[in-house]
KOLLUMDO-381701 format. One record per residue: residue number from 0; residue in one letter; z, y, x of N, C-alpha, C in turn. Coordinates in pm, 1 decimal. Atoms other than C-alpha are relative to their C-alpha. Layout:
// KOLLUMDO-381701
i, aa, n_w, n_v, n_u, ca_w, ca_v, ca_u, c_w, c_v, c_u
NUM, a, Z, Y, X, Z, Y, X, Z, Y, X
...
END
This chain:
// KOLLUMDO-381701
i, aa, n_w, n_v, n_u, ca_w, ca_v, ca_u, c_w, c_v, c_u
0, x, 67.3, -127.2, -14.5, -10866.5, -15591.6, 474.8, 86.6, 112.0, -55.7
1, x, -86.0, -126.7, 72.5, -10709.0, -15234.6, 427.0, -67.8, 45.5, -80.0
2, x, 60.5, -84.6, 103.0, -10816.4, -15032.4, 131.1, -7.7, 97.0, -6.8
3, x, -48.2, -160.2, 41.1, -10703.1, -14705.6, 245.9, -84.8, 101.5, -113.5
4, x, 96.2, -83.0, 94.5, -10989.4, -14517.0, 68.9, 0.9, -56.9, -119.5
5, x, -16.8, 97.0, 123.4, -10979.8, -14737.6, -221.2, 134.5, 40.9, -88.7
6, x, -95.2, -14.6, 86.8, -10627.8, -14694.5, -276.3, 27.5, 136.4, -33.1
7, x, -3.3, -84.2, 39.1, -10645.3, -14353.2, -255.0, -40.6, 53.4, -73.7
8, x, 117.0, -66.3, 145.2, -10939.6, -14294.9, -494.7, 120.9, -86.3, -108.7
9, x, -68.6, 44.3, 91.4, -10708.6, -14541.6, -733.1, 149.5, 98.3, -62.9
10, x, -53.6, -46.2, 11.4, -10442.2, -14333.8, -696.7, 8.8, 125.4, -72.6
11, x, 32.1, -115.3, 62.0, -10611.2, -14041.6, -822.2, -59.3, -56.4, -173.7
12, x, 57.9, 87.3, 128.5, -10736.8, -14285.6, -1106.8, 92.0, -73.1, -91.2
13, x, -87.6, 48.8, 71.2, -10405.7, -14431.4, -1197.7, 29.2, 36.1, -138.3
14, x, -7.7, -70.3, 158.5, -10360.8, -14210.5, -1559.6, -95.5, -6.4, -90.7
15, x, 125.6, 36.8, 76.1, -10704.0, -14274.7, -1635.4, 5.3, -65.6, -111.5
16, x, 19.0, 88.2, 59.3, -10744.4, -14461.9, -1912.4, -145.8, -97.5, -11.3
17, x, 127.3, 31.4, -45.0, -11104.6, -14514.3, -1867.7, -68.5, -6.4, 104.0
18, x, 89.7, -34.0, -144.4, -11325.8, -14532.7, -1554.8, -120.6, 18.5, -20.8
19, x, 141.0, -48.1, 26.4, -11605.0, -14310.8, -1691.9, -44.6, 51.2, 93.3
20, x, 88.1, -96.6, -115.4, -11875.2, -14165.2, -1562.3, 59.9, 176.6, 43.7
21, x, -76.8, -124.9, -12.8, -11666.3, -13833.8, -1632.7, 106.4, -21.3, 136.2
22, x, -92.8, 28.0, -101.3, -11395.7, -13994.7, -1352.4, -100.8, 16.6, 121.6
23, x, 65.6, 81.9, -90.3, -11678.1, -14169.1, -1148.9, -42.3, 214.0, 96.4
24, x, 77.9, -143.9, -33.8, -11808.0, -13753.5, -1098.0, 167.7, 96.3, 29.9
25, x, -157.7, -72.5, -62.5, -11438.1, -13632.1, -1059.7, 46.6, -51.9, 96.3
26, x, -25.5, 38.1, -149.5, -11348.9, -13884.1, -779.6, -143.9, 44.6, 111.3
27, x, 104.8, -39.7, -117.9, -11758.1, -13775.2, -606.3, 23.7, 120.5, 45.0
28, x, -55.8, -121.7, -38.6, -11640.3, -13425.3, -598.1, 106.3, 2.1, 0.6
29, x, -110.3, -58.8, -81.8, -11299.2, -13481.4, -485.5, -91.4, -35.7, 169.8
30, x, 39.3, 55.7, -178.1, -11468.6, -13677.2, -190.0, -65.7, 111.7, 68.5
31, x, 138.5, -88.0, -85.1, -11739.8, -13394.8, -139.9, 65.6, 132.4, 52.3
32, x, -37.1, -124.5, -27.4, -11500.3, -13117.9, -139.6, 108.5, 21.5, 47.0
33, x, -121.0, 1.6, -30.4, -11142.5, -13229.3, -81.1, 33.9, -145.8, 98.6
34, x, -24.5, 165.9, -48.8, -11163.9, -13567.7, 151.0, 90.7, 24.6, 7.1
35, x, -147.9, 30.1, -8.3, -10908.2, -13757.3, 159.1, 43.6, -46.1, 145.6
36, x, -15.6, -3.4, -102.4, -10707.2, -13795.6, 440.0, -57.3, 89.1, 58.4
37, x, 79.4, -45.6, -38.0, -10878.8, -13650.1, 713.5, -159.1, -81.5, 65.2
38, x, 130.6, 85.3, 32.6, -11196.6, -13873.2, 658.7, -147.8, 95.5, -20.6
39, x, 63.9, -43.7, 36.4, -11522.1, -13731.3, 668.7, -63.1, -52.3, -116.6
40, x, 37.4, 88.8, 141.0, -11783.9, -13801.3, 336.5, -29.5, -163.5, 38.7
41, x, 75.7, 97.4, -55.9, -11938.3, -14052.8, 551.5, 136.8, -115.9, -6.7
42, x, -142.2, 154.3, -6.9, -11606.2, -14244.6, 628.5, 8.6, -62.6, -105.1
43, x, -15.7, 35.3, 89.7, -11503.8, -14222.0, 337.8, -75.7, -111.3, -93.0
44, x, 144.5, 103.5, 83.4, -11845.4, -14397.5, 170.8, -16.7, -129.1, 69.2
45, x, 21.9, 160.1, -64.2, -11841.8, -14651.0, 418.6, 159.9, -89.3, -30.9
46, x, -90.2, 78.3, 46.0, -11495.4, -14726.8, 332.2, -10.7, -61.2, -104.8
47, x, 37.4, 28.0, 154.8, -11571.8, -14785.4, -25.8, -104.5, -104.2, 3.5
48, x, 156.9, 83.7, -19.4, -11887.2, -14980.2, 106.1, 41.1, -148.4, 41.3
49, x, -59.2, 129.3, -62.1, -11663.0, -15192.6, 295.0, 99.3, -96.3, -88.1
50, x, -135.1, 31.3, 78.1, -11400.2, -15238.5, 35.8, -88.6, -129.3, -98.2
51, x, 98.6, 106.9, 105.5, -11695.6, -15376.1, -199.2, -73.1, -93.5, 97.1
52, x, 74.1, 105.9, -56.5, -11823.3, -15618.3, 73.8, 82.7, -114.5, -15.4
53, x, -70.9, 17.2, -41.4, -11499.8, -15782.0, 102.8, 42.8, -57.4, -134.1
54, x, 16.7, 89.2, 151.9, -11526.9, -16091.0, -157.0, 175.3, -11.0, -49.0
55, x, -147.5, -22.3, 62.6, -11159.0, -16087.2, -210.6, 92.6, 92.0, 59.4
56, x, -78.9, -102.3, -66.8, -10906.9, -15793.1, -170.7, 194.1, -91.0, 1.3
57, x, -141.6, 18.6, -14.7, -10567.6, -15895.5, -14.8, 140.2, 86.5, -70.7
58, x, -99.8, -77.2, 18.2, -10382.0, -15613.6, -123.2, 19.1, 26.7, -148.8
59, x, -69.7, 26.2, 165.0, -10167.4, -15616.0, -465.9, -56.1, 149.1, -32.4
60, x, 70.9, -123.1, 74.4, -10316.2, -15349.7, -701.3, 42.9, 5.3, -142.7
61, x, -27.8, 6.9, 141.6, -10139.8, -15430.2, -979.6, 91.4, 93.3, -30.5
62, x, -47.4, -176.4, 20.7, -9972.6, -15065.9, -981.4, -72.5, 57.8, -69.4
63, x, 34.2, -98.1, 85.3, -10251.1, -14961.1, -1171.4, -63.1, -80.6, -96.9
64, x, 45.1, 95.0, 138.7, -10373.7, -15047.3, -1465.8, -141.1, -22.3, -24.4
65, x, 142.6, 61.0, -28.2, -10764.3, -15124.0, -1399.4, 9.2, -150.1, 50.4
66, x, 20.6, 123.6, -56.1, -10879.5, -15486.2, -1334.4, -85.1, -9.4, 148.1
67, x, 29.2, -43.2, -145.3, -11018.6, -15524.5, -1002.0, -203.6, -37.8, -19.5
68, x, 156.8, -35.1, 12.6, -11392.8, -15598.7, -1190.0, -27.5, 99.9, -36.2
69, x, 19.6, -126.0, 69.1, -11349.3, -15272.6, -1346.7, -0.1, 100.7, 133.6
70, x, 31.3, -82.7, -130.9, -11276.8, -15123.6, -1012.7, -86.6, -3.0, 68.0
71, x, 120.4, 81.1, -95.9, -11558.1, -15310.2, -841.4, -94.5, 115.7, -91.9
72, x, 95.4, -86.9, 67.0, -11824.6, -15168.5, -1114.4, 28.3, 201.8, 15.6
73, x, -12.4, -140.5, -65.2, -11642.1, -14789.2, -1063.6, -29.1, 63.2, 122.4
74, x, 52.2, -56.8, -146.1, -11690.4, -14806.2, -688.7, -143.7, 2.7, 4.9
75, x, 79.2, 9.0, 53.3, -12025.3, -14907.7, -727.8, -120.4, 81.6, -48.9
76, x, 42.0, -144.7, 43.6, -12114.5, -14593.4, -961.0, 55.6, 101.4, 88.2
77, x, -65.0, -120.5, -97.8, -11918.6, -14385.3, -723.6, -115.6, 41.1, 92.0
78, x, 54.4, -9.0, -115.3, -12115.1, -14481.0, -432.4, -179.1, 74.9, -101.2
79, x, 109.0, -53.5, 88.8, -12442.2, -14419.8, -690.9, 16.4, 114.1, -6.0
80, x, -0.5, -85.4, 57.6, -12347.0, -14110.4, -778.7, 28.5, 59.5, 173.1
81, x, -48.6, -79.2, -141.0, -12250.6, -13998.4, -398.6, -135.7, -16.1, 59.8
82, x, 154.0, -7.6, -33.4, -12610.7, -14111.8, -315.7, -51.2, 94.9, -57.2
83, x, 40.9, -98.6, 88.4, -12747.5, -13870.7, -569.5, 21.2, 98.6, 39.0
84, x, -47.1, -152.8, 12.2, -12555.7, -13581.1, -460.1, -36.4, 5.4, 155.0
85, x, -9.7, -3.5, -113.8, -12703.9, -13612.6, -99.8, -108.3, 109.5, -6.7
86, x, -86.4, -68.7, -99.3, -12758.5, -13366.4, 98.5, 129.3, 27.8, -2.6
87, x, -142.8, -27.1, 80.7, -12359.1, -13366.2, 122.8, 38.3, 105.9, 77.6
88, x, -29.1, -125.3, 3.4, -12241.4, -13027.1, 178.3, 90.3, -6.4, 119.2
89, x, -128.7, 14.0, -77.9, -11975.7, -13012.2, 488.4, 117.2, 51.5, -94.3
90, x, -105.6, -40.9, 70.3, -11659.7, -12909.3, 285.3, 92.1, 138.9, 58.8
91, x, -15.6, -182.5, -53.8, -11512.5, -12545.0, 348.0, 116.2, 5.2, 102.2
92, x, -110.8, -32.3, -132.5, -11211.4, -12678.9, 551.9, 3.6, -159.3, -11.1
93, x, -11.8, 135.5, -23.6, -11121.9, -13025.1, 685.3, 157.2, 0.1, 82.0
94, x, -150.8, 31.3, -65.9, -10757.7, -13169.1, 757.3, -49.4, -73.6, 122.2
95, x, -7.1, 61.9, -124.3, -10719.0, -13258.7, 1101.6, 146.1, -120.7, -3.1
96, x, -113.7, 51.9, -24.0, -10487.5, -13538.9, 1137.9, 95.0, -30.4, 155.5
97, x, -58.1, -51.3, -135.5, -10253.4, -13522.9, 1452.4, -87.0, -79.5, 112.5
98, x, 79.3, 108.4, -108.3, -10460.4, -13808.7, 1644.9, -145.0, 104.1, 92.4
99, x, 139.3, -91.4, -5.0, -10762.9, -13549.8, 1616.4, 38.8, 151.6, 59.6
100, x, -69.8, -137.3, -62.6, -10548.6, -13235.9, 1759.3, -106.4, 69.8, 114.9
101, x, -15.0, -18.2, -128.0, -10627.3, -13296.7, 2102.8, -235.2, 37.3, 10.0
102, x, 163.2, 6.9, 2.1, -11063.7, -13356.5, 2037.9, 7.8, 114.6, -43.1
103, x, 29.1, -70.8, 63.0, -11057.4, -13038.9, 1834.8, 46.8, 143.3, 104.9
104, x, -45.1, -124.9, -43.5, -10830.3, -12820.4, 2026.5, -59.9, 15.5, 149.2
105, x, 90.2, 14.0, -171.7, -11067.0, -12933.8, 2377.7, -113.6, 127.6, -28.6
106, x, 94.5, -45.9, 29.8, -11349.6, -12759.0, 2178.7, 52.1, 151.5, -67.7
107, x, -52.2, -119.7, 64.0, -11155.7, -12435.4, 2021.8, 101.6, 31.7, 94.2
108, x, -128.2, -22.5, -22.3, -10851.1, -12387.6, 2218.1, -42.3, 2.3, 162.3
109, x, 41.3, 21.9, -186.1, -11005.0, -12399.5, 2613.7, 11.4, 143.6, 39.8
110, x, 38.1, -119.3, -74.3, -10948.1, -12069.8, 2818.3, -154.2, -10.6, 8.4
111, x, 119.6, -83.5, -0.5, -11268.2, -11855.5, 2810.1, -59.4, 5.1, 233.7
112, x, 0.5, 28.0, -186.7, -11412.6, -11937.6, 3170.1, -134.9, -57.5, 52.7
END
């Protein structure tokens, strides 16, 4: 299984020393306001949803310094705490990634006609 969302929230978690609730609320509002990639919240949450279904993770993680039950229990509260904050806000701008050009620019970019 890929982790993309996973590794990216880790990534932002790597310096951590802890995986408090102070983090757990700094990675829900990067998701709510800055997704990553160009992922909506939704992706994103289902990635995280999927990551924790997924009784063993293939991919080496030993780049950061969390155990992978410590990560399990952080996602976990993440997703808790991303429930909580629902209604989720659309975010004030969204990266398009190049795949998404062509869907976006059908709906903005069409001669007037």
């Amino acid at each position: 299984m890929h982790l993309g969302v996973v590794v990216a929230i880790l990534y932002s978690l790597q310096f951590s020393r802890e995986l408090s609730d102070k983090e757990v609320e700094r990675i829900a509002r990067m998701i709510l306001e800055r997704p990553l990639y160009d992922l909506t919240v939704e992706e994103q949450y289902a990635g995280i949803e999927a990551a924790l279904a997924t009784v063993a993770w293939r991919e080496d993680l030993s780049w950061q310094p969390h155990d992978e039950p410590s990560i399990r229990d952080f996602l976990r509260r993440l997703l808790e705490r991303l429930d909580a904050l629902h209604p989720w806000q659309e975010p004030p701008f969204r990266s398009l990634g190049f795949g998404r050009w062509e869907e976006s620019c059908a709906v903005t970019c069409s001669p007037p006609g």
